[in-house]
C-alpha positions as CSV (number, residue, x, y, z in Angstrom):
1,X,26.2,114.6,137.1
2,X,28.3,117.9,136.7
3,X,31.2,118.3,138.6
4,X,29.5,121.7,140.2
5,X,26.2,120.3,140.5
6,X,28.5,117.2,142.4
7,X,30.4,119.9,144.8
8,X,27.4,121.3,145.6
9,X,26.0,118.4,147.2
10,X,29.5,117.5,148.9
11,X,29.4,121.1,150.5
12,X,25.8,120.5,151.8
13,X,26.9,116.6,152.9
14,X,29.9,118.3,154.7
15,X,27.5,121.1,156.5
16,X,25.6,118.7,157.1
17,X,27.8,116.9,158.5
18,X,29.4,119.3,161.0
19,X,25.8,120.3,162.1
20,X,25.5,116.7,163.5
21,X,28.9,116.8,165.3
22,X,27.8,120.1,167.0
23,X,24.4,118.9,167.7
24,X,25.8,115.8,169.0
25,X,28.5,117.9,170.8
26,X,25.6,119.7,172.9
27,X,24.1,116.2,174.0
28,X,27.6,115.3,175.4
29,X,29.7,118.3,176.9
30,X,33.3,117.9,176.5
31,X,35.7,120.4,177.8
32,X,35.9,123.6,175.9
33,X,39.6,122.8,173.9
34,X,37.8,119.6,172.7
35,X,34.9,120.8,171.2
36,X,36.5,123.2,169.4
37,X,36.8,121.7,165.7
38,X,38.7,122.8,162.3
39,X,35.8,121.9,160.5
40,X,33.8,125.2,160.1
41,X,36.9,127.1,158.7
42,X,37.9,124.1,156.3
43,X,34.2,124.3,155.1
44,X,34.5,128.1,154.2
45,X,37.8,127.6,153.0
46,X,36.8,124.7,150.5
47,X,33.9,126.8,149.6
48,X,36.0,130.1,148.9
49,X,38.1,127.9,146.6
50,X,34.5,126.6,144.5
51,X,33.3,130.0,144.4
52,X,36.4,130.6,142.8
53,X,36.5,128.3,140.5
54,X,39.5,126.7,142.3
55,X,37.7,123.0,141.7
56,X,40.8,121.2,142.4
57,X,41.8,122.5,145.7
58,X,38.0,122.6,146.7
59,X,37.4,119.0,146.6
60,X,41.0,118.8,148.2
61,X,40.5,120.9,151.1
62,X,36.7,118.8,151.6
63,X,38.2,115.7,151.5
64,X,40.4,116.8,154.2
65,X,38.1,118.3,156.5
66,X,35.5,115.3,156.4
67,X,35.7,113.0,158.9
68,X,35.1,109.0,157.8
69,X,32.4,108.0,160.4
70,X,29.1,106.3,159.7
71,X,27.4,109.5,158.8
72,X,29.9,110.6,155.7
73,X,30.9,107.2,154.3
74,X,28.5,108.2,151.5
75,X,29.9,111.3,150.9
76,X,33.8,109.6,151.0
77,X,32.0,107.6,148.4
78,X,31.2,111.0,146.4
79,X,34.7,112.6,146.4
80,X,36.1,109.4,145.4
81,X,33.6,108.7,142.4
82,X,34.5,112.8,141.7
83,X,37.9,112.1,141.4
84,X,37.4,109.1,139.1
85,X,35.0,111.2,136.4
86,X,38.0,114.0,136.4
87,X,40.2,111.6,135.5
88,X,42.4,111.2,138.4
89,X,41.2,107.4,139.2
90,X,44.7,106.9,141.2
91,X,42.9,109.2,144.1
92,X,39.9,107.5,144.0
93,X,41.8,104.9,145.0
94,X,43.2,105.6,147.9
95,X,39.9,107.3,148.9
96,X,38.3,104.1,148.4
97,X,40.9,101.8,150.0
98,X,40.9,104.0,152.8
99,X,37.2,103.4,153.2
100,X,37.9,99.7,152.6
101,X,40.2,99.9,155.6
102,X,37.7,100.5,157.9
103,X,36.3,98.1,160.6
104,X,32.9,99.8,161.4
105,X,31.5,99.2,158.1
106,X,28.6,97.3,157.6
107,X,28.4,94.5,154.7
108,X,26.4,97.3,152.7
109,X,28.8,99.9,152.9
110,X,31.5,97.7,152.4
111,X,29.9,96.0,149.6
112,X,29.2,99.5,148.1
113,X,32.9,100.7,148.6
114,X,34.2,97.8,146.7
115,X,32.2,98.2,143.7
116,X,33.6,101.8,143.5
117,X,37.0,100.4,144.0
118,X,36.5,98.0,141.3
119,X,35.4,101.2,138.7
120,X,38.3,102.3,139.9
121,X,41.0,99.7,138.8
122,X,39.0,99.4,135.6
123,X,39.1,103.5,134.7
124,X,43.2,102.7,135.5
125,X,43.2,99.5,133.1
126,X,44.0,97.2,136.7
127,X,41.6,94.4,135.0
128,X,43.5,91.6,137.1
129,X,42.8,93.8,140.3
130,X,39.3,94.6,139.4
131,X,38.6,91.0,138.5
132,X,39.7,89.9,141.9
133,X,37.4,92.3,143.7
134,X,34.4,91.8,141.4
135,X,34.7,87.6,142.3
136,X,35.1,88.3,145.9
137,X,32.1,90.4,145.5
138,X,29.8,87.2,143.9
139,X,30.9,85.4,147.4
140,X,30.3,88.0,150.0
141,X,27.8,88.7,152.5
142,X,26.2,91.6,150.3
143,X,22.7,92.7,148.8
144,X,21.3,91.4,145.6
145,X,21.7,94.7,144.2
146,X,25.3,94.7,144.5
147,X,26.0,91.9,143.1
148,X,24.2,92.2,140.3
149,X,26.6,95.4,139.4
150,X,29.4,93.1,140.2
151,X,28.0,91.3,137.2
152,X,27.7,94.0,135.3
153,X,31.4,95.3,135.5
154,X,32.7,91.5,135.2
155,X,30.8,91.1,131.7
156,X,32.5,94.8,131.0
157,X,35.9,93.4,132.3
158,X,35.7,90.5,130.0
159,X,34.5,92.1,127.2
160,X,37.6,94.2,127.5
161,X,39.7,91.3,127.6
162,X,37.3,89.1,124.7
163,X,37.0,86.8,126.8
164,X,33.4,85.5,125.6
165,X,32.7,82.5,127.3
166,X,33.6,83.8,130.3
167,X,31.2,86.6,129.5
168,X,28.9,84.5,128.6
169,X,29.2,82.6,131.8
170,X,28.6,85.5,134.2
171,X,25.5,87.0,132.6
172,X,23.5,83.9,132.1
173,X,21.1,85.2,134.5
174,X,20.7,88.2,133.7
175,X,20.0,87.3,129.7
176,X,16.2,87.0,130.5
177,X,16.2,90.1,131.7
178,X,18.1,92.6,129.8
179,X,17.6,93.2,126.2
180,X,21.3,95.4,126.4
181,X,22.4,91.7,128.0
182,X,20.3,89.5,125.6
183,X,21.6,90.8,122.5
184,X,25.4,91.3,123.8
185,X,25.8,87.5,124.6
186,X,24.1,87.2,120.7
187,X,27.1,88.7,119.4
188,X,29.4,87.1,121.9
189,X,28.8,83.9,120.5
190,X,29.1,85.3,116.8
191,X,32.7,86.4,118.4
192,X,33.3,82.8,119.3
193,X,31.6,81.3,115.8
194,X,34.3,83.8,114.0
195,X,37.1,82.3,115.9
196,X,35.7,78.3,115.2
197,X,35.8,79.9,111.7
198,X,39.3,81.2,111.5
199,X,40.3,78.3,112.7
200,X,38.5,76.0,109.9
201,X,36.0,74.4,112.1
202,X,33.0,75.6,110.4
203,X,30.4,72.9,112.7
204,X,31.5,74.6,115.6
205,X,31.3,77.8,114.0
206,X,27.5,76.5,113.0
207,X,26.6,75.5,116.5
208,X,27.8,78.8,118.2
209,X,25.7,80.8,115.7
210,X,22.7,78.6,116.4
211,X,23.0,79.2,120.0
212,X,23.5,83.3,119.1
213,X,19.8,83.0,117.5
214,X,18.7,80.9,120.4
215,X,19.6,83.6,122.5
216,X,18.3,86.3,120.2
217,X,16.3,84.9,117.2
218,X,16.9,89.2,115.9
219,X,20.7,89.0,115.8
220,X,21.2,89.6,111.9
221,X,25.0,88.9,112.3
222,X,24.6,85.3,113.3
223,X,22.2,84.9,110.2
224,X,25.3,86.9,107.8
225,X,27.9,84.8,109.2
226,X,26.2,81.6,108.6
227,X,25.7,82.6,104.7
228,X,29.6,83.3,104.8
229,X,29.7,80.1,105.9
230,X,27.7,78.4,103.4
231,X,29.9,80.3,100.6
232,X,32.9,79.6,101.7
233,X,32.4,75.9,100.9
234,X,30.0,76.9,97.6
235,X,26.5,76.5,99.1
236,X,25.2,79.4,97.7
237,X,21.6,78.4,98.4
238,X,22.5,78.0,101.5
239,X,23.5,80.8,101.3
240,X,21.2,82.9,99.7
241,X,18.2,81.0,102.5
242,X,20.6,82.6,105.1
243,X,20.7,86.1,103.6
244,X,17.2,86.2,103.3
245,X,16.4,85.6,106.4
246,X,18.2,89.1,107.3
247,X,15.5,91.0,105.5
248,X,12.3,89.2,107.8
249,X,15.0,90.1,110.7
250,X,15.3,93.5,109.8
251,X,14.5,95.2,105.8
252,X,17.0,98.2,107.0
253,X,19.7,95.6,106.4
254,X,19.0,95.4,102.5
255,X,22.1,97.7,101.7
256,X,24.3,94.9,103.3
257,X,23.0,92.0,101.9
258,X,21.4,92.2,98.5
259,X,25.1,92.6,96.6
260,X,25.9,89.3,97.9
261,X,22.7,88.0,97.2
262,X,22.6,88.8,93.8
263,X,26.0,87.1,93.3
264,X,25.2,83.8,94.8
265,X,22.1,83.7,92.3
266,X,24.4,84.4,89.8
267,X,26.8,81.9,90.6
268,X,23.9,80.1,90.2
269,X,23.0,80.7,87.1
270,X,19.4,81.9,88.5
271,X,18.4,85.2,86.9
272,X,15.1,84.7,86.8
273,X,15.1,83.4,91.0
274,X,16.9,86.8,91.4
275,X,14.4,89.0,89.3
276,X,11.6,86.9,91.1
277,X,13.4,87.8,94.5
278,X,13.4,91.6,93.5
279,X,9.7,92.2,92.4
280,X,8.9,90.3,95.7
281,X,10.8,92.8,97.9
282,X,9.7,95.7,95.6
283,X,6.3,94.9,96.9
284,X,7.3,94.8,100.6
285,X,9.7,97.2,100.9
286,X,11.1,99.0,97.9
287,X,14.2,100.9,99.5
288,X,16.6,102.2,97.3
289,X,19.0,99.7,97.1
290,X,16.1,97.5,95.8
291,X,15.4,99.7,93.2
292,X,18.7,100.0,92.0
293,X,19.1,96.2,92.0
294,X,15.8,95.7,90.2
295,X,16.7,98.9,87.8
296,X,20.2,97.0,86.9
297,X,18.2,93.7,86.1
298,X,15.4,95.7,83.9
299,X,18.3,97.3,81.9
300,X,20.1,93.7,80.9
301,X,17.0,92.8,80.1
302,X,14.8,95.7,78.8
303,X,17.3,98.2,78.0
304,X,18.7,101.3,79.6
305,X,15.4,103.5,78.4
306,X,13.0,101.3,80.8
307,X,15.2,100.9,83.4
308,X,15.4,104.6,83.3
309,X,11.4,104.9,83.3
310,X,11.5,102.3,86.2
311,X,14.0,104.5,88.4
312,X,11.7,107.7,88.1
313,X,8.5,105.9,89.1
314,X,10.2,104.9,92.0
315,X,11.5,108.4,92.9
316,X,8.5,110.0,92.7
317,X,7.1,107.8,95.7
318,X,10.1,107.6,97.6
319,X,12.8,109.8,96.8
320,X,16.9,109.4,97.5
321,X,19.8,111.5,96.9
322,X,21.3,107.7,95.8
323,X,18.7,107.1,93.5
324,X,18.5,110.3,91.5
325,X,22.5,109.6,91.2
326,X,22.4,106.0,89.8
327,X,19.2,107.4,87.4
328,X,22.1,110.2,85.9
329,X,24.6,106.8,85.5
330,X,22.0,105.7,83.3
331,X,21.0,109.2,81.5
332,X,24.8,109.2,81.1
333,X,24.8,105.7,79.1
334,X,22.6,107.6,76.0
335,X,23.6,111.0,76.5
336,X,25.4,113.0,74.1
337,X,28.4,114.9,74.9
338,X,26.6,118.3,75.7
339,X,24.3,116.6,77.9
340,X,27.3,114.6,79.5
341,X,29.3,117.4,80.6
342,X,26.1,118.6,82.7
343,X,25.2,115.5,84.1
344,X,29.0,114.2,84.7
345,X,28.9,118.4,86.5
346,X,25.6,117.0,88.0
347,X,27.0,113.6,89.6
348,X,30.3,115.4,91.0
349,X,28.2,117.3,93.5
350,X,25.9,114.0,94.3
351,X,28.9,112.4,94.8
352,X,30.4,115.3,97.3
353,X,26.9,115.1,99.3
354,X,26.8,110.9,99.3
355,X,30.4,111.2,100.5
356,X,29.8,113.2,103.2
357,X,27.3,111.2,104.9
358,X,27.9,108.1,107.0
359,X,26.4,105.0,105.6
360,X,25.9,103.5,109.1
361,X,25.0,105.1,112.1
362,X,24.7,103.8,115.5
363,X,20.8,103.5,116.6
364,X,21.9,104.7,120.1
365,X,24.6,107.2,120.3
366,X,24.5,108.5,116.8
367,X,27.8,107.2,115.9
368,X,28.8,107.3,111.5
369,X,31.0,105.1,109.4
370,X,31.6,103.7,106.5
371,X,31.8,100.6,107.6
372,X,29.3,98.5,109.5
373,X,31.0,97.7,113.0
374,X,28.6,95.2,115.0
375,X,29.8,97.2,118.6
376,X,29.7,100.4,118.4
377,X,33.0,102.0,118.5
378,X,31.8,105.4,121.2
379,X,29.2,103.8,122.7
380,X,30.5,99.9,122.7
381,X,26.9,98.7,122.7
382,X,26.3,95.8,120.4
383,X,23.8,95.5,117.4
384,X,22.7,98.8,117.8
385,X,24.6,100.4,114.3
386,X,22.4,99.9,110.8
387,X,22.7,101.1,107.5
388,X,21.5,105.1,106.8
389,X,17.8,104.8,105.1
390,X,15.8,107.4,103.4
391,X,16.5,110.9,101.5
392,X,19.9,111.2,101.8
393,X,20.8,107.5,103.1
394,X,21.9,103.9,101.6
C-alpha cells in the first residue's frame, strides 16, 4: 500500500474518529471548557501538511492528535506499520510499545500489537528481541490466526540466522499446507546435508537429503547434492542415477546437469551409455544444450560436416541464439581464412548478446545471474530460480 493511499485512510480513521467523540459528547453533556477538543484543528493542520506534500510532519501531527482508545488502536497500528515501510522502524516502536502499554486491550489487540512489534525489531536487525516476542506469542491467549504469523516471522527469523533445524521445527505444521513452506524446509535440510558434508559425514549428509525429498520429492538440489556425493567418493553411477533423476524432476535443469553427466560417463569409459542417454533425451526434450552435447559426440564420431548437418536440423525446429553460435564454432573448424574473419566477426556479436543475458532467472521476481543461487538473492524465496530456456536462453 502507498504511503498516500495509507494517509488517506489515517485521515478518514482520525475524522472518524473525532466524529465519534462529538457524537458521544452529545449523549453525555460536559461543561462547555471540557468539550472543547484540539482535535479538529490538528486534523486540518495534519491535512494542510499532506496536501502539501509535507508527509513527514503529516503523519507526525496525526499521530499526535489521535487519542489511543478502543476505537483507534487500529489506526495506532497504521501509523506505526507507516513508519516501519519509510524506514524509520525505531518509531514504530515506540508507537507499538506504547500500544503494548495499555491495560484495556483485549488478547486480540494485544496479540495484533505484538506481532507488529516483532516486524519491528526484525526491520531494526533486534532478532534476539523479536524472537522473544514471537515465543511468547506461540504461548499466549491469542487467535489461531496470530499465531500462525508468529510462525511465519520465526521461520523468517531463523532463516536469517540459518538456523535450520530450528526452522524446521517451527513450520512442521504448516509443511502440509504451504507449497512456499514445503519446498523451503526442502532446501533447509539440503542446508543441513551441506554442513554433514563439509564436515565429512557423508551418511548424514545422505539421510538429510532423503528427508529433503520426503518432504518434497521436486527438490532438484537434494537429487544434485546426492550425485556430488556419490563423486566425491568415485561412484559415478551413482552418480550419473542421481543426475538423471533431475531431468524427470524438472528437463529446464539440463543446462546444469548434462556437463557433469557427460563426465562421469566418461570417467567411465561409457561413450556409447552417454550417446545412448543423448538420443534418448533428443526424443523427449531436445533443448539446446542437448543438441550441443549430442552435436559434440556426432563430431568425434562422424566428423565435424555431420555434426554440422545435425545442428541445423535442430535449429530449424527450435531455434537458439546458443545454438546458431556453437554451429559457427564448428563452420570455424573447416573454414578458410576469408570465411574465418566473417564468422570469428559473426561470433563476437553472439557472444556480446549471450553475455548480456542472465543464464538464470528467478521464476518469481524475475531476478538474473550467472550463477544458479538456490534462494533467491531479491526475493529470498527458495527453488524458485532455473536456468534461461528458449531463443535467446541456456
Amino acid at each position: 500500500m502507498s504511503d498516500a493511499l495509507l494517509l488517506a485512510m489515517l485521515v478518514a480513521a482520525i475524522a472518524i474518529g473525532w466524529w465519534l467523540g462529538r457524537r458521544e459528547s452529545g449523549r453525555h453533556p460536559r461543561p462547555l471548557q471540557r468539550r472543547q477538543s484540539s482535535l479538529p484543528r490538528d486534523y486540518f493542520v495534519g491535512l494542510n501538511y499532506l496536501l502539501n506534500e509535507q508527509p513527514d510532519r503529516a503523519i507526525e501531527t496525526f499521530t499526535q492528535a489521535l487519542e489511543v482508545n478502543s476505537d483507534t488502536i487500529e489506526t495506532h497500528i497504521a501509523l506505526g506499520n507507516l513508519y516501519r515501510s519509510r524506514g524509520e522502524a525505531d518509531r514504530a516502536v515506540r508507537i507499538h510499545q506504547n500500544l503494548l502499554a495499555r491495560p484495556t486491550l483485549t488478547a486480540v489487540q494485544s496479540g495484533q500489537v505484538q506481532l507488529e512489534l516483532s516486524r519491528d525489531f526484525l526491520n531494526l536487525g533486534l532478532l534476539d528481541r523479536a524472537e522473544r516476542l514471537l515465543l511468547m506469542l506461540q504461548k499466549a491467549n491469542v487467535d489461531d490466526e496470530q499465531k500462525v504469523a508468529a510462525k511465519r516471522l520465526l521461520v523468517d527469523l531463523f532463516q536469517q540466522e540459518k538456523e535450520w533445524e530450528q526452522a524446521l521445527d517451527i513450520a512442521q505444521s504448516l509443511i502440509r499446507s504451504d507449497a512456499d513452506i514445503q519446498r523451503s524446509a526442502a532446501h533447509w535440510q539440503c542446508e543441513l546435508a551441506l554442513e554433514h558434508r563439509r564436515a565429512a559425514s557423508p551418511s548424514l549428509a545422505r539421510k538429510a537429503l532423503r528427508q529433503a525429498l520426503a518432504i518434497d520429492d521436486r527438490c532438484v538440489r537434494a537429487n544434485w547434492i546426492l550425485g556430488q556425493i556419490e563423486w566425491d567418493i568415485g561412484h559415478y553411477r551413482n552418480a550419473i542415477r542421481y543426475w538423471q533423476r533431475i531431468l524427470d524432476q524438472d528437463a529446464g535443469f539440463a543446462p546444469l546437469v548434462l556437463a557433469p553427466l557427460r563426465d562421469a560417463y566418461r570417467l567411465l569409459d561409457d561413450d556409447a551409455g552417454w550417446w545412448r542417454f543423448l538420443e534418448a533425451q533428443l526424443q523427449h526434450d531436445p533443448q539446446t544444450t542437448v543438441v550441443i552435447m549430442a552435436a559434440d559426440a556426432l563430431r568425434q564420431r562422424q566428423g565435424t560436416e555431420m555434426a554440422c548437418a545435425f545442428v541445423s536440423e535442430q535449429l530449424r525446429g527450435q531455434p537458439s541464439l546458443r545454438g546458431v553460435d556453437f554451429l559457427m564454432d564448428l563452420y570455424l573448424e573447416d573454414s578458410d581464412p576469408g570465411e574465418r574473419d566473417r564468422l570469428e566477426l559473426l561470433k563476437q556479436h553472439t557472444h556480446q548478446l549471450l553475455g548480456a543475458r542472465p543464464r538464470y532467472r528467478c521464476q518469481r521476481c524475475g531476478f538474473g545471474a550467472e550463477q544458479l543461487h538456490w534462494q533467491c538473492p531479491r526475493c529470498h524465496s527458495w527453488g524458485t530460480s532455473k536456468p534461461v530456456t528458449g531463443l535467446e536462453g541456456e
